[in-house]
N, CA, C and O of each residue as an XYZ file, in Angstrom:
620
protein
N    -107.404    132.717     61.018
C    -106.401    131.673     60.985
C    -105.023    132.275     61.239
O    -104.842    133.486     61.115
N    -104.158    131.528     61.555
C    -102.928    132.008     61.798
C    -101.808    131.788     60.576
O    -101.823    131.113     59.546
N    -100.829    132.683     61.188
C     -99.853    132.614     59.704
C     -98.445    132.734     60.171
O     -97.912    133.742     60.638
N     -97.820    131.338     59.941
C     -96.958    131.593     60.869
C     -95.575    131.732     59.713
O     -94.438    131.641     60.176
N     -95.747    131.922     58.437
C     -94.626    132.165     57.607
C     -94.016    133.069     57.677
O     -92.845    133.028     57.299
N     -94.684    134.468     58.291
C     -94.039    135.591     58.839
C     -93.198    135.592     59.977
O     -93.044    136.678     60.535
N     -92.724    134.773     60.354
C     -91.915    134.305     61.440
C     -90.596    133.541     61.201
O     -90.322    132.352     61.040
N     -89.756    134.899     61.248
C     -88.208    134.655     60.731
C     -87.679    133.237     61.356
O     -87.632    133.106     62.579
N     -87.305    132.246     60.531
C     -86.526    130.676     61.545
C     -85.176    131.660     62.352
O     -84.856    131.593     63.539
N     -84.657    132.406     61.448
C     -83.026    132.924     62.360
C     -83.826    133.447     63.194
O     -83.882    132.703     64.173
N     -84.456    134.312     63.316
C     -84.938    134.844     64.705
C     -85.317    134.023     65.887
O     -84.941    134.138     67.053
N     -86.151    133.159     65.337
C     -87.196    132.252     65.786
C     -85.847    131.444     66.840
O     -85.626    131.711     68.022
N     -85.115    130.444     65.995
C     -83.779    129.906     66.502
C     -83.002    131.041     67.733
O     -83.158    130.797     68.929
N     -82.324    132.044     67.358
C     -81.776    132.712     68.226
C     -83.224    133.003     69.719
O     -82.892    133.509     70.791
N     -84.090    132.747     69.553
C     -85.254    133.573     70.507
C     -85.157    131.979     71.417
O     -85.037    131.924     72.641
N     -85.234    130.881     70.585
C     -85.231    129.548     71.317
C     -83.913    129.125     72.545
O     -83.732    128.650     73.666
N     -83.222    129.711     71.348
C     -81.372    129.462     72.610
C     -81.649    131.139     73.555
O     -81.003    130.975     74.590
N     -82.049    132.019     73.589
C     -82.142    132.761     74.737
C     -83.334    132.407     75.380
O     -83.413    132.991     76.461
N     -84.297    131.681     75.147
C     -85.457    131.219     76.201
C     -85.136    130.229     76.752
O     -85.584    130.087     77.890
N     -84.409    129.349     76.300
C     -83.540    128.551     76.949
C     -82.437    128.664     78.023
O     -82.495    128.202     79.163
N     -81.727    129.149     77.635
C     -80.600    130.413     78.349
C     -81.195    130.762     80.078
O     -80.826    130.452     81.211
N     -82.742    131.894     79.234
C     -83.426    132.198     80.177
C     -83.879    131.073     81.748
O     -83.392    131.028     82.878
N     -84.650    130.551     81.294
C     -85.092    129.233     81.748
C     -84.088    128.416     82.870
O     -84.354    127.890     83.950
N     -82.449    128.596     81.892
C     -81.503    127.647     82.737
C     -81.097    128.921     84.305
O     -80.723    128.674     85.452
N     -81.410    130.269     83.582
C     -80.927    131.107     84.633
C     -81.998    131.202     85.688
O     -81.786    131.337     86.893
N     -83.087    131.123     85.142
C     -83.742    131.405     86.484
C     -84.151    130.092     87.628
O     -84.410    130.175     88.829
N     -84.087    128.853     86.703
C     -83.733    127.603     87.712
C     -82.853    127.708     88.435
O     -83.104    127.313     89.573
N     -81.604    128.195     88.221
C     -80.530    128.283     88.847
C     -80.639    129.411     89.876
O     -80.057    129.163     90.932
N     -81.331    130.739     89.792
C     -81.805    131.658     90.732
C     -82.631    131.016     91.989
O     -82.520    131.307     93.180
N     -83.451    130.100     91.402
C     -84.440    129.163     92.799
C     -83.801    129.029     92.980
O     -83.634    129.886     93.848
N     -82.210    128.081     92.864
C     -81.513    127.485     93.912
C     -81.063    128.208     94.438
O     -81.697    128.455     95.464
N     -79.871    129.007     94.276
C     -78.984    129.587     94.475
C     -79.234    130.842     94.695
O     -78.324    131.539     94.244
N     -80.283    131.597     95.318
C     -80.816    132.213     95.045
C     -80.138    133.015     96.645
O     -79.838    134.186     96.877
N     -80.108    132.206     97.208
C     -80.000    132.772     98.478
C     -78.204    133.459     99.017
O     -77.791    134.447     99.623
N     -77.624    132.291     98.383
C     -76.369    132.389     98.192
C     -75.915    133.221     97.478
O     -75.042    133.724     98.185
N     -75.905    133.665     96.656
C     -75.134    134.895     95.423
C     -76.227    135.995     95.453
O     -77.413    135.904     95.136
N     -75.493    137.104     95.936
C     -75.833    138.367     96.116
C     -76.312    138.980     94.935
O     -75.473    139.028     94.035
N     -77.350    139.432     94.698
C     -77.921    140.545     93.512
C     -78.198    139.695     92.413
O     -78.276    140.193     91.290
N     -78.414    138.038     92.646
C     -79.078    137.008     91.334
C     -79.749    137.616     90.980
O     -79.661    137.787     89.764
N     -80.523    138.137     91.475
C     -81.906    138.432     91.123
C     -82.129    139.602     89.733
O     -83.069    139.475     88.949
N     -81.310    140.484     89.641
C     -80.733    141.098     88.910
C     -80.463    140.471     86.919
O     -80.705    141.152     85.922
N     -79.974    139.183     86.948
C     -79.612    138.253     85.303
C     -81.213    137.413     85.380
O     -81.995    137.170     84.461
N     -81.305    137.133     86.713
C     -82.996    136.554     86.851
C     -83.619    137.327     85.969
O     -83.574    137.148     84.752
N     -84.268    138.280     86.575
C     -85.277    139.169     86.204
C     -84.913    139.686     84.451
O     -85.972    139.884     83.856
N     -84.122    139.838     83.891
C     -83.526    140.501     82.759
C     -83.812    138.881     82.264
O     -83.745    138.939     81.037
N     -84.069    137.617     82.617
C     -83.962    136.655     81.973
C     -85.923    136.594     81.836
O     -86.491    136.136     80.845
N     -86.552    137.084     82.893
C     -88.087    136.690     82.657
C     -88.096    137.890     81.542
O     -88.905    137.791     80.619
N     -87.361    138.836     81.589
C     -87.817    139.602     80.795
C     -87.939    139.165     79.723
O     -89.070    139.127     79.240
N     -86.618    138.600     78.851
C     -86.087    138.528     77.676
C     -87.136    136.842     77.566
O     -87.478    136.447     76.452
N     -87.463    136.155     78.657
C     -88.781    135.156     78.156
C     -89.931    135.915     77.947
O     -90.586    135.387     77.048
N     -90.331    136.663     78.269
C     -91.873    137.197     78.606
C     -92.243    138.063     76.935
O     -93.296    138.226     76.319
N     -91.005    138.410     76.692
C     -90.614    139.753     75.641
C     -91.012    138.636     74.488
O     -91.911    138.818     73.668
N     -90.071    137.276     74.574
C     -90.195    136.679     73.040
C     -91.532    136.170     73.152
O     -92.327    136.611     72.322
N     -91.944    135.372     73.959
C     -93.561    135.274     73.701
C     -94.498    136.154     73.277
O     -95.185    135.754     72.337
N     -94.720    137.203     73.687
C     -95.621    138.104     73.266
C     -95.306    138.404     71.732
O     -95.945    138.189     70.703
N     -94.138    138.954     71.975
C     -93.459    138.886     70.809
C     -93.899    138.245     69.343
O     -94.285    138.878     68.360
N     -93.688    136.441     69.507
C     -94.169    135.517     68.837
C     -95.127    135.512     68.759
O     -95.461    135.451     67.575
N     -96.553    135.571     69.940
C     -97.547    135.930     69.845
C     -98.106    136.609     68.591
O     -98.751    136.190     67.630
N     -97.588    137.913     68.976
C     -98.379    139.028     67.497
C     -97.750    138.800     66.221
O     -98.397    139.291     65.296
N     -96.469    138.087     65.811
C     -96.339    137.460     64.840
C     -97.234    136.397     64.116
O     -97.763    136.227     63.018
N     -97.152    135.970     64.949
C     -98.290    134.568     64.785
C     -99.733    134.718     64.545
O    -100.280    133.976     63.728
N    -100.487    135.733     65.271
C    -101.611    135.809     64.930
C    -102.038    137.460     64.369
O    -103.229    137.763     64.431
N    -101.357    138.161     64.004
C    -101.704    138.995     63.646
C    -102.020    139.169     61.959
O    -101.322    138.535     61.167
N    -102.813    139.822     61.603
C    -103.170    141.473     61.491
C    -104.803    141.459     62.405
O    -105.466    142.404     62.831
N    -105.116    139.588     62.471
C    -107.045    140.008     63.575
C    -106.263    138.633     64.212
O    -105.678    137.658     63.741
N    -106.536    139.040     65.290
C    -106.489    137.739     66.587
C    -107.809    137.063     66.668
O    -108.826    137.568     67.142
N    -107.689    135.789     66.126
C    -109.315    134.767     65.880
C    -108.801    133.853     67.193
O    -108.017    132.912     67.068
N    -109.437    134.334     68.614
C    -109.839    134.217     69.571
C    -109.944    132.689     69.703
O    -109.114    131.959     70.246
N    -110.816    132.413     69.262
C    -111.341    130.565     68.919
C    -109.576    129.944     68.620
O    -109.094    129.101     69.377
N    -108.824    130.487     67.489
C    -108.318    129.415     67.186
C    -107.159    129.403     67.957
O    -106.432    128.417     67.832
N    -106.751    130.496     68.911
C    -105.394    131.518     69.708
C    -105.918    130.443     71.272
O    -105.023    130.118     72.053
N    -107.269    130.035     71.528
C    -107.521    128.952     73.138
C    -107.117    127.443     72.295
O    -106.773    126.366     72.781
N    -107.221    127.660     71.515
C    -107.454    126.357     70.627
C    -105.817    125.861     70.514
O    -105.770    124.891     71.271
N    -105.148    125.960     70.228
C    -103.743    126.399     70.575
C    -103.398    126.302     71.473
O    -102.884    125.204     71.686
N    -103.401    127.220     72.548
C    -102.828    127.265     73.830
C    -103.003    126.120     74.761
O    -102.291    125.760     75.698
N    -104.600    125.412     74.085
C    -104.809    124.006     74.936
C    -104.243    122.941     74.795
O    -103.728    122.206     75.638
N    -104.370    122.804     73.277
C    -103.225    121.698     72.206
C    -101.764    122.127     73.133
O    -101.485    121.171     73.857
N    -101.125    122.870     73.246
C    -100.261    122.419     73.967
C     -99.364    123.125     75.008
O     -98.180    123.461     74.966
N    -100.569    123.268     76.202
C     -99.931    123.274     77.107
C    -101.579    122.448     77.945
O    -101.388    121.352     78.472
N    -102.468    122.804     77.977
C    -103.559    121.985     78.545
C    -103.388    120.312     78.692
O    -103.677    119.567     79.628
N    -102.967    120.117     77.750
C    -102.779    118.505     77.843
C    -101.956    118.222     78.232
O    -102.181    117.298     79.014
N    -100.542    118.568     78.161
C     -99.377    118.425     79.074
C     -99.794    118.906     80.565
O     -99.413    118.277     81.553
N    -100.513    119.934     80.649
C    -100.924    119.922     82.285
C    -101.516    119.052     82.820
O    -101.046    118.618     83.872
N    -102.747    118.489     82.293
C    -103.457    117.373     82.856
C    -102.540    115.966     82.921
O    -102.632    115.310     83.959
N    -101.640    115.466     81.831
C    -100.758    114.708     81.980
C     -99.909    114.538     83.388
O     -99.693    113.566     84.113
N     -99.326    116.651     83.470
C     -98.609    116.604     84.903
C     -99.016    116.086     85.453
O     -98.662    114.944     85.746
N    -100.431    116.961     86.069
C    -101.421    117.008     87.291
C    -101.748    115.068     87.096
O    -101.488    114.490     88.151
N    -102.051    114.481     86.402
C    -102.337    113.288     86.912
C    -100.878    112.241     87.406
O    -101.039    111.366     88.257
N     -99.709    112.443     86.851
C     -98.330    112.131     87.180
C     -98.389    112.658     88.756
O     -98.461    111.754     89.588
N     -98.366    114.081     89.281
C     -98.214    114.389     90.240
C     -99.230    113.671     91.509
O     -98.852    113.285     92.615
N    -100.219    113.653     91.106
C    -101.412    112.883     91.749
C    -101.092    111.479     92.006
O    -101.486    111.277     93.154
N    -100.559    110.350     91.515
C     -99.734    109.361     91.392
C     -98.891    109.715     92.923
O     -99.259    109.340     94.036
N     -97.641    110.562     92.591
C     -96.993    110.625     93.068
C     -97.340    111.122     94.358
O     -96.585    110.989     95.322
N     -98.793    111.863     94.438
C     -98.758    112.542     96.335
C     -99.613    111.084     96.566
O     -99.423    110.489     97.627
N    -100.187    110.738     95.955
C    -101.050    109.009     97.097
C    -100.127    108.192     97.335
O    -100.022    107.549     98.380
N     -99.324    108.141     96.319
C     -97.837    106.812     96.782
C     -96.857    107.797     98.229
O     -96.187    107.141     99.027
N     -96.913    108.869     98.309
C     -95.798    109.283     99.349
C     -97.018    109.429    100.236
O     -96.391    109.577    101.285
N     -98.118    109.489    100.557
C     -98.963    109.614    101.486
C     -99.401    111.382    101.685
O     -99.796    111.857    102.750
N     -99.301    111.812    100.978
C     -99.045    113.294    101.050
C    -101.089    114.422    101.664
O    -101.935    114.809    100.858
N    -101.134    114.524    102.698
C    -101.992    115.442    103.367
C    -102.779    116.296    102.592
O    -102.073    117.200    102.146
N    -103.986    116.392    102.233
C    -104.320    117.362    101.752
C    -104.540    117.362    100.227
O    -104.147    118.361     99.623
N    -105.080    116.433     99.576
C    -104.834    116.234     98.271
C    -105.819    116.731     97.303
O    -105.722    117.242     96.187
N    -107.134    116.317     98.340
C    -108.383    116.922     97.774
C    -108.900    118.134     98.647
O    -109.823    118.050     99.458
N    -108.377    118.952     98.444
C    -108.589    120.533     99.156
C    -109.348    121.304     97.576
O    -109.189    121.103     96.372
N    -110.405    122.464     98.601
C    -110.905    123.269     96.792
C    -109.325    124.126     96.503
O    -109.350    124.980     95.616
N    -108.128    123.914     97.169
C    -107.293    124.721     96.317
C    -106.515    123.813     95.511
O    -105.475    124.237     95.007
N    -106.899    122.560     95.312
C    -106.685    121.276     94.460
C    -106.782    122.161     92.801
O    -106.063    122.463     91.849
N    -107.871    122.256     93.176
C    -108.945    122.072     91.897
C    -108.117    123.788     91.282
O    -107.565    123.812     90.181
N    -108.168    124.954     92.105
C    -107.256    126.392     91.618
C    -106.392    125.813     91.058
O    -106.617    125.579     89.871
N    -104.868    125.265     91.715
C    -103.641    125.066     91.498
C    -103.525    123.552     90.003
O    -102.548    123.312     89.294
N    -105.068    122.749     89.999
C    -104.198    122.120     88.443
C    -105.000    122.666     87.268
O    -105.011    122.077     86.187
N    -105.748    123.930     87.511
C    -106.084    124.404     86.268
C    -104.884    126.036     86.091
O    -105.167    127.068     85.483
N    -103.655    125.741     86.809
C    -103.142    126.558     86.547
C    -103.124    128.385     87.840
O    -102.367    129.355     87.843
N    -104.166    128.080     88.575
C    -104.457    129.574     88.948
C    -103.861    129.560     90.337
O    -104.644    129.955     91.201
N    -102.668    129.201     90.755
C    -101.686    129.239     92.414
C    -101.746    130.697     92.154
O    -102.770    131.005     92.764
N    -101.291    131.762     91.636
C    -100.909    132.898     91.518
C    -101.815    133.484     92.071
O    -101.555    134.465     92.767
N    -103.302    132.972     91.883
C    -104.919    133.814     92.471
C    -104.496    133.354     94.326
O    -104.592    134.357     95.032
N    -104.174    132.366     94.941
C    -103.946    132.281     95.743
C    -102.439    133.062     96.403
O    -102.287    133.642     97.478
N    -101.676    132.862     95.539
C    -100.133    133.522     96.137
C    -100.625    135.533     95.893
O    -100.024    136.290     96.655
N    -101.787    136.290     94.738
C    -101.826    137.372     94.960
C    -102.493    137.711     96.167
O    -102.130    138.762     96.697
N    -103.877    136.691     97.017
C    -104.542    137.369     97.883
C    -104.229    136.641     99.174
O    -105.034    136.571    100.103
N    -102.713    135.967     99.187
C    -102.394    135.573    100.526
C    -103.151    134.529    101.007
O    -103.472    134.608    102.193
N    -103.628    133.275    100.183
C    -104.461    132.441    100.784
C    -103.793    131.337    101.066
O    -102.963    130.994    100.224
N    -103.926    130.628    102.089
C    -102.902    129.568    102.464
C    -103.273    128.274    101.059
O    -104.413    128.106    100.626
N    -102.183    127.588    100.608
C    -102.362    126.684     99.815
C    -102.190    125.351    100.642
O    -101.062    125.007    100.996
N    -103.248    124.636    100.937
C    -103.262    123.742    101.886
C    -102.830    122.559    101.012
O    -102.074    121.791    101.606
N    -103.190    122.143     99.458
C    -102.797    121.421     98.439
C    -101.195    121.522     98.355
O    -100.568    122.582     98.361
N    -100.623    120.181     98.274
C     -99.592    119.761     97.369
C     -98.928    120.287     95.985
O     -97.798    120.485     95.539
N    -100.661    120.433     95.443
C    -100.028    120.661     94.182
C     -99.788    122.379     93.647
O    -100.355    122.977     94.561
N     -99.465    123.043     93.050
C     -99.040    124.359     92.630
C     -98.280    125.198     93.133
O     -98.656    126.349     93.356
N     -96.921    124.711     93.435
C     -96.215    125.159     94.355
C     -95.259    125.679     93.275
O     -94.987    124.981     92.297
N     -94.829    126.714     93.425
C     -94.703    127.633     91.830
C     -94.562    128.015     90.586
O     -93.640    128.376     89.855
N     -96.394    127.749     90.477
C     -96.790    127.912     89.440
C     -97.813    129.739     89.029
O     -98.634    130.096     88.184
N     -97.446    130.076     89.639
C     -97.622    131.601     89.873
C     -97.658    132.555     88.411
O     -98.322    133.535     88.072
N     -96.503    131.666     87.688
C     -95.963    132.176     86.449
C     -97.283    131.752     85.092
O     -97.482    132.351     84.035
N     -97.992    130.523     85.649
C     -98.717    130.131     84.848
C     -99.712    130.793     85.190
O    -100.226    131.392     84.245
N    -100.270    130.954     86.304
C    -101.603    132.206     86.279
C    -101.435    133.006     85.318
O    -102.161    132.760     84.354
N    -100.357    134.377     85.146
C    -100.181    135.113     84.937
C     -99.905    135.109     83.525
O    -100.094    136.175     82.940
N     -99.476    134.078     82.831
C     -99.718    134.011     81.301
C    -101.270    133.617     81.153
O    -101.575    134.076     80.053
N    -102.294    133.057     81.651
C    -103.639    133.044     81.518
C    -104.390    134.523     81.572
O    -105.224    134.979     80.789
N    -103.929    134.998     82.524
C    -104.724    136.106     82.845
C    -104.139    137.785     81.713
O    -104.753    138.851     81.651
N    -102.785    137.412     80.975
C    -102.087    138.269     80.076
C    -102.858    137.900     78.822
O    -103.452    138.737     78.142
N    -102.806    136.199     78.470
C    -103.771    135.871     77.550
C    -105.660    136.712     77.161
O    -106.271    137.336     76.293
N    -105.809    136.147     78.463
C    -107.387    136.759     78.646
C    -107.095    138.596     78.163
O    -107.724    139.091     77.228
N    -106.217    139.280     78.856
C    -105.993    140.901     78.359
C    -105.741    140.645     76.676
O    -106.553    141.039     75.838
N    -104.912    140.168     76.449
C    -104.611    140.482     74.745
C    -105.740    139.903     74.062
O    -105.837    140.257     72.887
N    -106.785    138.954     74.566
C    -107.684    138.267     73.933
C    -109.055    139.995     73.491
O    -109.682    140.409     72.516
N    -108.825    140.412     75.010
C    -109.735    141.192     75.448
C    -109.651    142.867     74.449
O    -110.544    143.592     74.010
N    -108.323    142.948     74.410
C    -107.724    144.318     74.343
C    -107.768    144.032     73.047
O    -108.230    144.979     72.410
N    -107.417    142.922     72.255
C    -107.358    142.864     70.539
C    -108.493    143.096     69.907
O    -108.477    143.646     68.805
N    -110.043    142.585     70.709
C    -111.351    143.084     70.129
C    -111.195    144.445     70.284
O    -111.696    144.662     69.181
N    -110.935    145.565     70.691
C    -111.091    147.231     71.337
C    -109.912    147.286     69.937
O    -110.309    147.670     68.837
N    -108.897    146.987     70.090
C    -107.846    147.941     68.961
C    -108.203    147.574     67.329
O    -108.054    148.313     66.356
N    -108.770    146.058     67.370
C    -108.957    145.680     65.997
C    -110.149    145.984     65.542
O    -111.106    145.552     66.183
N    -110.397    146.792     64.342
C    -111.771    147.241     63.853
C    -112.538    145.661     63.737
O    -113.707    145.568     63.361
């Protein structure tokens, strides 16, 4: 089970206004990205300082044994259901604009999250939908490692 009383609120608060922070900077990097020389630079120091507090929170949260079951169990509660919510909002939205390509098998990759399996091996994304979501692969597949790596370190 998890225990999340070990999880300072001042910390917790300050970690929320810099993931936030984060978040507003690197939206602003997509745009502007092209225009202002060396963005990329407060970008990157911003995925960091997101990437850092999750994990972060992570081993707060479930540590001293990571119970596997209840750590998917979680992650589905809430972000799985807000995806399928998207993905059916977005689906809405490509039949009303007439949009090409809707039911492609890279349909089915891009709304369970995995564009990144396509953007690592260069595969054309003929689908609408997962157009960068790259970031969400890559917390699945970090998940699956700490899921993996916590059975090996934890007796």
């Amino acid at each position: 089970m998890t225990d999340s009383s070990i999880i300072d609120t001042n910390t917790s608060r300050v970690f929320d206004i810099l993931k936030f922070g984060s978040i507003c900077l690197v939206f602003f990097g997509h745009f502007f990205g092209n225009q202002i020389p060396l963005i990329w630079i407060p970008v990157t120091t911003a995925l960091l300082v997101f990437s850092f507090s999750s994990g972060y929170f992570t081993h707060l949260k479930y540590k001293p044994h990571l119970n596997v079951k209840a750590f998917w169990k979680n992650k589905f509660q809430r972000l799985g259901i807000k995806l399928f919510v998207i993905n059916g909002f977005l689906l809405l939205m490509f039949i009303f604009q007439g949009r090409p390509d809707i039911w492609t098998w890279q349909t089915f990759v891009n709304m369970i999250g995995l564009t990144g399996i396509l953007n690592c091996f260069h595969i054309p994304n003929l689908s609408p939908y997962g157009k960068g979501l790259w970031f969400f692969t890559l917390l699945i597949i970090l998940s699956l490692l700490l899921n993996r790596f916590s059975k090996v370190v934890t007796p």
